[in-house]
LOGU-254277 format. One record per residue: x, y, z of N, C-alpha, C in turn; residue in three letters. Coordinates in steps of 0.2 Angstrom, whole numbers. Example, Ala and Ser with C-alpha at 12.3 -4.5 7.8 and 13.67 -1.06 7.14 Angstrom:
<recs>
[[66 -28 39] [62 -22 39] [66 -16 39] ALA] [[64 -11 35] [68 -5 36] [64 0 39] SER] 
</recs>
This chain:
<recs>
[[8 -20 -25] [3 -19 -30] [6 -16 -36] UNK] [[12 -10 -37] [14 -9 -43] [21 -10 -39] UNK] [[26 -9 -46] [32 -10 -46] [35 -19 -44] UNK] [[40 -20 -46] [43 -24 -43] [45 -25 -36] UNK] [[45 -33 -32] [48 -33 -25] [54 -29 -22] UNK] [[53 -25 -20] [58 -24 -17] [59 -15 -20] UNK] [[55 -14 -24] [57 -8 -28] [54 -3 -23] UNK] [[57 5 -26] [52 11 -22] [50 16 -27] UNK] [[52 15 -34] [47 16 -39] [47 14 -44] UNK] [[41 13 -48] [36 9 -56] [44 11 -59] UNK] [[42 9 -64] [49 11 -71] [49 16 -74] UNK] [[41 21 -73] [38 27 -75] [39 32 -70] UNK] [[45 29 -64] [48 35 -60] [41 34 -54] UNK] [[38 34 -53] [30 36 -48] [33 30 -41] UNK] [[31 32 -37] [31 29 -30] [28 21 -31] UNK] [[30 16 -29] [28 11 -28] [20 12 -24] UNK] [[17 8 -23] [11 5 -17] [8 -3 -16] UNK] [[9 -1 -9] [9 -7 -7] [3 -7 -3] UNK] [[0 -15 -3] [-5 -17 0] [-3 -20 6] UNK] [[-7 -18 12] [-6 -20 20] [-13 -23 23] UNK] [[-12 -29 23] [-19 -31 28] [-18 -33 35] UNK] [[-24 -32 38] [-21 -32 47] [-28 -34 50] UNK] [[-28 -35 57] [-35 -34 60] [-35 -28 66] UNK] [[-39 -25 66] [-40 -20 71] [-47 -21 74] UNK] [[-47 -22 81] [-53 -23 85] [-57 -28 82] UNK] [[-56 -34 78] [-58 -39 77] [-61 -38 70] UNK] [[-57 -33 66] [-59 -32 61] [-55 -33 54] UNK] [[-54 -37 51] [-48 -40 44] [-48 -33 41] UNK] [[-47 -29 40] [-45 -23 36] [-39 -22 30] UNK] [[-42 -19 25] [-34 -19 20] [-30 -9 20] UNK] [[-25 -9 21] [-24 -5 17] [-20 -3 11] UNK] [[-20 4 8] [-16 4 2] [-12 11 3] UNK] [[-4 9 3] [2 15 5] [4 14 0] UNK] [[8 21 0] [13 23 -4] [17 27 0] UNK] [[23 22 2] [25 23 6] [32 29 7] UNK] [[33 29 -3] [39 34 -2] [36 39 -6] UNK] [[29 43 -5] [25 48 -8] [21 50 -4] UNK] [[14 48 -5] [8 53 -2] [7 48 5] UNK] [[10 43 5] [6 40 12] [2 33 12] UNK] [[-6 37 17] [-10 32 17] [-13 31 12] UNK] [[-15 29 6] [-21 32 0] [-27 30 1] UNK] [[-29 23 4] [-35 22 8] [-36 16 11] UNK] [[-40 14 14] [-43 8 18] [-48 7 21] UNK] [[-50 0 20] [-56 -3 19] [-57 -8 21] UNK] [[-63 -10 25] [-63 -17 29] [-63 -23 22] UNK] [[-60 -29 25] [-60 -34 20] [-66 -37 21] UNK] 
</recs>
């Protein structure tokens, strides 16, 4: 979602985030990490 592929921070120094989608219990769900900072930030059924 920011930063370039492959990167672990923006240009502006900040944590990349990335977007995960999955299914749980037959559910399409999206999440949004930041995976070298605060974690999970949220998630939401798709």
């Amino acid at each position: 979602m920011t930063g370039k592929p492959g990167a672990q921070f923006t240009t502006k120094g900040k944590p990349v985030r990335w977007a995960v989608e999955g299914v749980r219990d037959g559910v399409s769900i999206r999440v949004i990490v930041e995976p070298h900072g605060e974690g999970i930030i949220t998630a939401y059924p798709k």
